[in-house]
N, C-alpha and C positions, 0 to 999 in steps of 0.2 A: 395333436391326438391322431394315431392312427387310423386308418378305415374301419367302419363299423365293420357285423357280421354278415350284412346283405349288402357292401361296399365292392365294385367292379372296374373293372379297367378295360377300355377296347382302344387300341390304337390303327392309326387310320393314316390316308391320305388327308392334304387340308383341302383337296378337290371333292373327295367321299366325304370329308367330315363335314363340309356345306351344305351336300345333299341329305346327308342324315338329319341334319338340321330342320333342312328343309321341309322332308317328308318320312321322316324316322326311318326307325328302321328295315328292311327288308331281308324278311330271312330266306327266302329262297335263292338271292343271291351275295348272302353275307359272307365277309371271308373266303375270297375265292382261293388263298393261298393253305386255310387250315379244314374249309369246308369238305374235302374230300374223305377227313377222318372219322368225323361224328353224322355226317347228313346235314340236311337243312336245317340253319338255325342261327341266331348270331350268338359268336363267340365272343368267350371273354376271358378277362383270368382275377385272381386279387392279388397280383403278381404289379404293381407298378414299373417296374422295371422291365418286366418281361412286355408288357403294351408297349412303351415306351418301343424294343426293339420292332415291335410291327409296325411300330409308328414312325420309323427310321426307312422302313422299306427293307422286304428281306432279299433282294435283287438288287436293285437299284435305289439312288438314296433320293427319300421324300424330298421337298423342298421343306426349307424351316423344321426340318428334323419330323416333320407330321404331328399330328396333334391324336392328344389319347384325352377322351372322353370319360370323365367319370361320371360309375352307372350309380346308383340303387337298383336292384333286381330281387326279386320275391322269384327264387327257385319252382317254389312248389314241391312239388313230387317228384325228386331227383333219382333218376336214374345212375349209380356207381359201378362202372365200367372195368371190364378186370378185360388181362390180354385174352387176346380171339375170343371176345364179347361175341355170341350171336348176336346179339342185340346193341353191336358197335355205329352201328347207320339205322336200325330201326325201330329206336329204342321210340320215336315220336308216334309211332302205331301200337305202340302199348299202353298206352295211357300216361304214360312220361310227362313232368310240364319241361322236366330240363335234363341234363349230364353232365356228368362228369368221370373225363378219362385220367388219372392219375399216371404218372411219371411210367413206361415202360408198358402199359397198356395197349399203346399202337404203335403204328410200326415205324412212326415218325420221333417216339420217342418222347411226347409230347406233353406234359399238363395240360390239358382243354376244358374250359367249363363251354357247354352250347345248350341255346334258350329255345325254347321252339316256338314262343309266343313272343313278339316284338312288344305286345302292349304290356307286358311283366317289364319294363325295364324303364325307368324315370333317367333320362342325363341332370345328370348334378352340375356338371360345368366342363368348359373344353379347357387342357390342359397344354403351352404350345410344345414341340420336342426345342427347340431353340428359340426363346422368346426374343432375340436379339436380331435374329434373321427372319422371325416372322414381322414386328417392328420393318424393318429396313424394306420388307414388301409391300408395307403398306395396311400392314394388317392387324390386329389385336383382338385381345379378350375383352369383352365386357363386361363391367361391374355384376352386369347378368350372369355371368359365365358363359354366354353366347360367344363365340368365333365371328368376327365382323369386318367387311371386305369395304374397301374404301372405293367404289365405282369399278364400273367395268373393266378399266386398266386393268385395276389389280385382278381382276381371274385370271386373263392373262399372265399377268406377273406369275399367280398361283401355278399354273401348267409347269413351270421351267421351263420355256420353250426358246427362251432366250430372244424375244422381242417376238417370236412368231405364235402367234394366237391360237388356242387350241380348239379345234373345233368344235359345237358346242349341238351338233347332231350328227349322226352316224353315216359318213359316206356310202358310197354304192360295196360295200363286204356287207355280209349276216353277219345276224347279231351274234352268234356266237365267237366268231371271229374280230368284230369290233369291240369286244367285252375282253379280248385278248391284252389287244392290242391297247386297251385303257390300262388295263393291270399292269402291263412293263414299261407302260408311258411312252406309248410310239402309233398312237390316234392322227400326228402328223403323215404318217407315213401310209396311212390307209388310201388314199387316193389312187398315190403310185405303186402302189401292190394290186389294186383293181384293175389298172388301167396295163398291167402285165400278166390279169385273168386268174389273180390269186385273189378269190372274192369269199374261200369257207375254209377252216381249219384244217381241214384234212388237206385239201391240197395245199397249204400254206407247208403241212409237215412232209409232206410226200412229194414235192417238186420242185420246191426253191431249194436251192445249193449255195451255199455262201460265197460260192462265183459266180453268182446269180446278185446277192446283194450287192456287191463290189460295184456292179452296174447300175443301181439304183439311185436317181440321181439326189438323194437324199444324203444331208449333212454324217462328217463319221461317226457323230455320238450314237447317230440312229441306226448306222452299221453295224458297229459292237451291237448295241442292245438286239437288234435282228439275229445278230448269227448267237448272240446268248441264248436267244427263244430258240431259236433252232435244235440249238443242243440239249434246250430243256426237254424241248417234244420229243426227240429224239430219244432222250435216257428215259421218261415215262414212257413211250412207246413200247423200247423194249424191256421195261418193268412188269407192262402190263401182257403182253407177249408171253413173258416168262412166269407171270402168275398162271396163266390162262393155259399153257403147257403145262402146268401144273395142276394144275384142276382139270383139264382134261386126259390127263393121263389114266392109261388103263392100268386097274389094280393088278390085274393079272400078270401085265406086261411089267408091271413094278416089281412084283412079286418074283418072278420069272429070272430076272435080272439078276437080282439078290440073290438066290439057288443055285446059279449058275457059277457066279463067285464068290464066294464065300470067305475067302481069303482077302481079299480087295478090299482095306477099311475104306479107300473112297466109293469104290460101289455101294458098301454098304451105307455108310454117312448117307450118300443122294438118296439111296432108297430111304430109308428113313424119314429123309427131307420129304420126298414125296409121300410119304405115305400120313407124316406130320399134317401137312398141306391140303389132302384130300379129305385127311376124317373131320378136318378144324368145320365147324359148323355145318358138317354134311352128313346128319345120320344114314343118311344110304349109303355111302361113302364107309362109313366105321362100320357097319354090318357087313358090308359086302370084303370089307379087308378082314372080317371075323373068318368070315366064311369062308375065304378062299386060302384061308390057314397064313394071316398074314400077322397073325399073333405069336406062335413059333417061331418064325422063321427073325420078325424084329428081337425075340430075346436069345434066339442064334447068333444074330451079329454082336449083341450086347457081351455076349461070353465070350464070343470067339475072339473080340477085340475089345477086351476086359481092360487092356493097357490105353487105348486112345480116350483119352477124355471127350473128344471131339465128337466122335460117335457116337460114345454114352448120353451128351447132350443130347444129339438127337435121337437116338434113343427113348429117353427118357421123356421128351418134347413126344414125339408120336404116340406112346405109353398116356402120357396125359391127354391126349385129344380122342386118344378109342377110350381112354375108362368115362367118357360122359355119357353113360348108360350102365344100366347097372348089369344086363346081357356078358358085355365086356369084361368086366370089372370083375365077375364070376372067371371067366375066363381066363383073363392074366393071370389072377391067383391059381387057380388049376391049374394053368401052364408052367408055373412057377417066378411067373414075373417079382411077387414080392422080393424073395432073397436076391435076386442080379438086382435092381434098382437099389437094394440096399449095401451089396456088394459092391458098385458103383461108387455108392456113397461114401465109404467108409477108404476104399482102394486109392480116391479124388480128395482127399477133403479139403486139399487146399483149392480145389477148384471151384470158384464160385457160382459156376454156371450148372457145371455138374451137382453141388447143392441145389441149388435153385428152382434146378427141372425136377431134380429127384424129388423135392419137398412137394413138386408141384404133385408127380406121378402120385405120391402117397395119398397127399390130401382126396386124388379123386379116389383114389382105389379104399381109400377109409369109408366112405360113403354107405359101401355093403356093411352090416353087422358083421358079420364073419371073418371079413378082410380086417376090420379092426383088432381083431382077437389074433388075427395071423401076423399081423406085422406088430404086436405087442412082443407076442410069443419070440417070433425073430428077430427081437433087439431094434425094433424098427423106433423108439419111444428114445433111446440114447443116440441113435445115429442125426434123429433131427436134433435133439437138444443143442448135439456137436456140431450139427450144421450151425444152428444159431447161435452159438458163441464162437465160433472161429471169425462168422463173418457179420459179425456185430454191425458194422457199418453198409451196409448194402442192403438196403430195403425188400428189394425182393428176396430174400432171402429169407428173411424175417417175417416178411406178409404170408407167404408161403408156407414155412416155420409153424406159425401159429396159426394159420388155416387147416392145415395136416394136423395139431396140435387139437384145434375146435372139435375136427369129425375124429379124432379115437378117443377125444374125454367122454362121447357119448356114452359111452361103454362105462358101466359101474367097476370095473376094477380097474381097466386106464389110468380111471380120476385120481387112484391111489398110487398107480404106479408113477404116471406122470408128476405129482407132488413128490416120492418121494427121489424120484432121479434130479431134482431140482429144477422143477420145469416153470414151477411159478413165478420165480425171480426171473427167469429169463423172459417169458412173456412181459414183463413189467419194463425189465431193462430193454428189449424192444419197443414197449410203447413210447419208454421215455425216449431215447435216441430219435426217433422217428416219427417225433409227434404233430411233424406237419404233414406226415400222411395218410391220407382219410380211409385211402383200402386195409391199410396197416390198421389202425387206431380201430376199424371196425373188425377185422378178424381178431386182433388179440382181446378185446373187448366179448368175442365171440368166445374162445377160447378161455377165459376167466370165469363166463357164463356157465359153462359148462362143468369146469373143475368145481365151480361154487354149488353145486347143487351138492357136495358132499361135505358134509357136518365140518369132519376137522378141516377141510380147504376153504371153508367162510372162515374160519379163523384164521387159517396161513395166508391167506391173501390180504387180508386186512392187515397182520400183523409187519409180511411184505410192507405196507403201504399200498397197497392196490386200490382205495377208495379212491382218495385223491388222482392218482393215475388217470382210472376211469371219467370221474368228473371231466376233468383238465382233456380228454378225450373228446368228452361232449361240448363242451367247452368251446372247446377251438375249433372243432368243425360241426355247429349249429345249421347249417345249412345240408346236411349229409343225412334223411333218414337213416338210411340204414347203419350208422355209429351213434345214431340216437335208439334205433332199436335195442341195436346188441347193448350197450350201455344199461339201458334202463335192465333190460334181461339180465345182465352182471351184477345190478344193484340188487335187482327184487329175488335173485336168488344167496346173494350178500344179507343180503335182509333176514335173512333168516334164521338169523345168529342175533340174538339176543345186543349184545352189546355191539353190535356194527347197525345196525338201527337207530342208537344214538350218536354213533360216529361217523354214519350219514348224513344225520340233519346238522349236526356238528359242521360238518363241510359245504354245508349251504346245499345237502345231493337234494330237497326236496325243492326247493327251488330250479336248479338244473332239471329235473323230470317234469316238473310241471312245463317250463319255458319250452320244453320239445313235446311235450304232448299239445302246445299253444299251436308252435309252429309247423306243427305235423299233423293236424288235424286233419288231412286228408286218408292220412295213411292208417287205414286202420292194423296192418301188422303192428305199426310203433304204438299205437294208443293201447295194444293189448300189454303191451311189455311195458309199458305206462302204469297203467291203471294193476298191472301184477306188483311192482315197483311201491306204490302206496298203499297198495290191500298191506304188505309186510311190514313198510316203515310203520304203517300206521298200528299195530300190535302193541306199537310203546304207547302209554297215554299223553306223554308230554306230544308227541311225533300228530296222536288227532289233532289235537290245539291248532300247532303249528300250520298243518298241511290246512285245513279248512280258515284259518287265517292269513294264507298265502293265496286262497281263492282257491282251492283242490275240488273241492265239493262243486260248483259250476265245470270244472274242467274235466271232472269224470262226466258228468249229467249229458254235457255237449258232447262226449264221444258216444256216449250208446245211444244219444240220441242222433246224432249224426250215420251215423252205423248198426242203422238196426237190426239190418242182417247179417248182422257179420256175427258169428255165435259166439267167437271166443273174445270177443270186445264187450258182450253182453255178461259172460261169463265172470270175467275177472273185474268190470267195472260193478257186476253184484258183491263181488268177493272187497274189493275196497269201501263201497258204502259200509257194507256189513261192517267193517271193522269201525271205520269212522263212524260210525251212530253207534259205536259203544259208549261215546260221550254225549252227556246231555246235553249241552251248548248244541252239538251236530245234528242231533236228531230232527232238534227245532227247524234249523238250517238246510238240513236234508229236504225235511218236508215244505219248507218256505221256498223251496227253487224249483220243485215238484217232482223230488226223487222219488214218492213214491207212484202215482203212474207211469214213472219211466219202470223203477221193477219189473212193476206188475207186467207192464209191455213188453219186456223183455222174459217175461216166463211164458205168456200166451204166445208170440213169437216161433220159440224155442222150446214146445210142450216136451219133446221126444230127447231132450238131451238133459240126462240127470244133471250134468255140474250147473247149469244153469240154475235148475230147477232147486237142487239144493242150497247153490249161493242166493238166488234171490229168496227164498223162504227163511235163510240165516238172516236176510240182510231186515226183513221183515218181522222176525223174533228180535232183532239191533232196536227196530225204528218203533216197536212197540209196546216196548219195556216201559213201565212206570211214564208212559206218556200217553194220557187218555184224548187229548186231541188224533193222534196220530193214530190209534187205536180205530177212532171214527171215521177218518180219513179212506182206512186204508178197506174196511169197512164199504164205505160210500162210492170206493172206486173199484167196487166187484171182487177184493180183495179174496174175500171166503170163500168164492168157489171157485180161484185159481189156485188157492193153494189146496185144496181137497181133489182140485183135478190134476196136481202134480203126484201127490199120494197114491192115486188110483192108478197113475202110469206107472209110475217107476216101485211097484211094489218088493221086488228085490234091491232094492238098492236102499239099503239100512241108513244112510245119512240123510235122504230124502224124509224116508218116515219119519226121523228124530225130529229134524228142525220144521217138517210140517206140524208135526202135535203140537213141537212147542212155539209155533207159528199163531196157531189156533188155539191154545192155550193162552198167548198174551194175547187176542187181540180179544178175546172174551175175558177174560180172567176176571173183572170187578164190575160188567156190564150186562145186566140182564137179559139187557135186548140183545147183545151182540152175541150172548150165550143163544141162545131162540133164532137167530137165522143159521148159526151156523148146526145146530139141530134142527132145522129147517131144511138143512141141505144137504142134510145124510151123512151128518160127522160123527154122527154117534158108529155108524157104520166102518165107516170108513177110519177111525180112531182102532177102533177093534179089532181090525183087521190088521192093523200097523203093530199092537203090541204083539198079536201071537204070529206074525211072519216069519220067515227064518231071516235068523241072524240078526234080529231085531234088540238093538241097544239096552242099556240095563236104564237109562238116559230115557228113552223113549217111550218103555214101559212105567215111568216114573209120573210122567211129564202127561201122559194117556189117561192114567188112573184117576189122576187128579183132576183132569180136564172130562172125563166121563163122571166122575162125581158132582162136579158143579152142571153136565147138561142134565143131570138126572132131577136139578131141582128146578129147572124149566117148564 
């Protein structure tokens, strides 16, 4: 059987994997080879194969191939990481418990899951990389799954040192420098690097010369490996050099450069590059490149060398990094950025880079209302389609694709253009292809959301196959709020179509949404798109059964009550009760788990926001239909003068009035006494006032009359 859903893999040294052992793990110095991508935290992947090569050593080869750990880990609140993430190293000050960087995300190119809590993560058992040469060291697994060393010889042995023992406290270097020199496996050689006054990192990079090592009286394996580190520090050195001239470069002088030649695709390329560089996370950086008119001049080069794809890329790469503000994003389009990015597109198409940014440029620039209207208008809706079907196989393409795709469905006539250019097979035939990728799986899941809020596109997408898709999305990556968000968000607007409601529960989706409103119970964004998800399935009568025999009813109750200020968690967890207490079985049920103080909590809460106020007074005309316990209940928990103090607020707002009369209508309707408090509390008023309001239902007035006739014999 393969790895569970919370199944991980970290590969190690068998010297690190003793101390993890020993005293778990430590995130502040986990992964000192990947840790510079994500920040502190230990790394992981569900990749067995991919641990395995960390466990091999990505420099020098571990002994016994290194041993990979398998975890169980509880994510938590994961963080989904997209390239120049602001929040690529600090996502663990956001409230983050964990991340993940997907394929093309950093700059290393890397899939990274990183944990920020070491007590989230259980070792299941050590795994050897060659259990043949761990054996022959002396060494084995145990039945425990423990890693177990046979006497002190064997650490020894464990070092590679070739009979010479590896020292087992940090000579006269700092620590940061002896923390090096453990990583390349060359702790032997810390004495005679002291004892020649290279005692701290910096000058280890900045004054030993590889004709410096030659003279170290130390073995040649530990030569190689020294002048390797040399040349490591050395290319990171001047990496970081060449970032750091890049982010210090003046826009002006960038800009300046570029104007000067205009002709020059490589001038122009660098500029771009810099200018890509400076705005990527640095809104002072994108305003001041606005401002010094550094918006023109990038779709200057973009025209003028309309022929280099090279350009375009970057081009299109700096295009993406100034529209993360919507300032900008006015601007482009003013300047006329739409049409070049899309003449790019269309001039490139076999270029997959040039797609790639281009999708990327749109998606941000779709973000405005108006930008989406203008790049519909300019054919912008066929040039991605054609992005995504030329380059079917390349993910970023796709992910981008249908992210650009997500933000112009927002737009009510998009939704229709987009379906009818055939845009919905294609998001699908992306999800399928690329269904081990979770930024994928989550933006076309976005994007199906969206086109699904329009009547005939719940049917076309279903008819596509799109349920299933979706599921098998959530499915596979369980551990990714945000593809459990969008997901549920595709269903519960999928939902809204009659017969895809029973072709959800059909495919097991109400179990899938319950299982990530289980495992998301943090997140109140996903419990909203949850509990929207089952307000709709549950419309069908078979779908209440179901869902409250799957346990739904507890798993809404736990979310607003875990979130009780979050409004729109309140909102639609009113909006799902309501539907579910249309059956009697749920009513019982509702009331037996104590949905109705949570309502009610949630309308006192949330006085000032009508959907609240009108779902939970629905949800309490559900709960108190032909159920005179419930009736008394709701009653008993101050019910009557929260929904006559919803009435009073939201006196415009006609759906409030309805469902509060017929609130106070069932919760009186056969009960004398419960007629008399709420005439008591100024219903009689406050009734009256509801049927002659403007725009007051024919429903409301119905529902009023009859409920002023039975207070009148009080």
């Amino acid at each position: 059987m393969g790895p569970g859903p919370g199944t991980f893999y970290h590969g190690t040294s068998i010297e690190a994997a003793l101390a993890i052992q020993a005293t778990g793990f430590d995130a502040t110095r986990a992964s000192t080879n990947a840790g510079a991508l994500l920040g502190p935290g230990v790394y992981c992947t569900t990749t067995l194969e991919k641990a395995m090569d960390y466990a091999k050593g990505l420099r020098t080869r571990n002994p016994a191939g290194g041993i990979i750990f398998e975890l169980q880990a509880d994510l938590g609140r994961c963080k989904t990481l997209a390239a120049g993430d602001a929040m690529m190293k600090t996502w663990q000050q956001h409230g983050y418990d964990s991340a993940w960087a997907p394929l093309g995300a950093n700059h290393r190119n890397l899939a990274e899951n990183c944990i920020n809590d070491p007590a989230r993560i259980t070792i299941v058992r050590a795994i050897p990389g060659d259990p043949s040469e761990l054996k022959a060291m002396g060494m084995l697994v145990r039945p425990d799954g423990r890693l177990a060393m046979a006497g002190d010889q064997v650490a020894a042995a464990a070092g590679g040192s070739g009979g010479r023992k590896r020292k087992q406290e940090p000579p006269a270097v700092d620590a940061d420098l002896w923390e090096l020199l453990r990583e390349w496996k060359l702790e032997d050689v810390a004495d005679e690097l002291a004892n020649e006054g290279i005692k701290h990192v910096l000058v280890l990079e900045e004054e030993l010369l590889e004709a410096d090592v030659e003279q170290l009286p130390v073995g040649r394996i530990y030569k190689k490996r020294l002048c390797k580190l040399l040349a490591h520090l050395h290319a990171a050195r001047q990496e970081r050099d060449e970032q750091e001239r890049l982010k210090n470069a003046d826009v002006k002088q960038v800009l300046t450069r570029m104007r000067a030649e205009p002709v020059s695709a490589q001038v122009q390329r660098e500029g771009c590059t810099e200018l890509e560089t400076l705005a990527r996370g640095n809104p002072d950086k994108k305003t001041a490149i606005a401002a010094e008119g550094g918006i023109p001049v990038v779709l200057a080069a973009m025209k003028a060398h309309a022929g280099d794809a090279e350009m375009l890329v970057q081009g299109c790469r700096a295009l993406t990094n100034l529209t993360i503000g919507d300032d900008n994003r006015i601007a482009i389009a003013a300047a006329g950025g739409i049409p070049v990015v899309l003449a790019a597109m269309t001039v490139h198409k076999g270029h997959v880079h040039v797609q790639w940014q281009g999708c990327g440029a749109l998606r941000n620039l779709a973000v405005n209302a108006d930008n989406k209207t203008v790049i519909a208008a300019a054919g912008g809706i066929p040039v991605v389609l054609a992005a995504m079907t030329a380059h079917k196989g390349h993910v970023h393409v796709q992910w981008q694709g249908c992210w650009a795709l997500k933000n112009l469905a927002a737009n009510v006539d998009n939704k229709t253009a987009i379906a009818a250019a055939g845009g919905i097979p294609v998001v699908l035939a992306a999800m399928t292809v690329h269904k081990g990728h979770a930024n994928m799986q989550e933006q076309g899941c976005g994007a199906l959301t969206n086109l699904a809020a329009n009547v005939d596109n719940k049917t076309a997408i279903a008819a596509a196959g799109g349920i299933p898709v979706v599921l098998a999305a959530m499915t596979a990556h369980k551990v990714y709020a945000d593809v459990q968000q969008y997901g549920c968000a595709a269903l519960a607007n999928l939902a809204g179509d009659d017969d895809n409601q029973t072709a959800i529960a059909a495919a097991a989706g109400i179990s899938v949404v319950l299982a990530a409103m289980k495992a998301h119970a943090g997140d109140a964004e996903m419990l909203v798109q949850g509990c929207g998800a089952l307000a709709n399935l549950a419309v069908d009568d078979n779908n209440q059964i179901a869902i409250a025999a799957a346990g739904g009813i507890p798993v809404v109750l736990a979310a607003m009550t875990a979130h009780k200020g979050h409004v729109d968690v309140q909102w639609q967890g009113c909006f799902a009760l309501n539907n579910l207490a249309a059956n009697a079985v749920n009513k019982i049920s509702i009331a037996a788990a104590g949905g109705i103080p949570v309502v009610l909590a949630a309308m006192v809460a949330h006085k000032g926001h009508a959907g609240v106020q009108h779902l939970g007074c629905a949800a309490l005309v559900s709960l108190a239909a032909n159920n005179a316990d419930n009736k008394t209940e709701i009653a008993a928990e101050k019910g009557i003068p929260v929904v006559l103090a919803a009435i009073r607020a939201h006196v415009g707002h006609a759906s409030v009035q309805e469902k509060g009369c017929w609130a106070l209508s069932n919760i009186g309707w056969l009960d004398a006494t419960l007629q008399k408090r709420i005439k008591d509390e100024g219903g009689v008023d406050v009734v009256q006032a509801a049927m002659v309001a403007s725009g007051a239902t024919a429903t409301c007035k119905e529902v009023g009359q009859k409920l002023l006739g039975k207070l009148a014999q009080v």
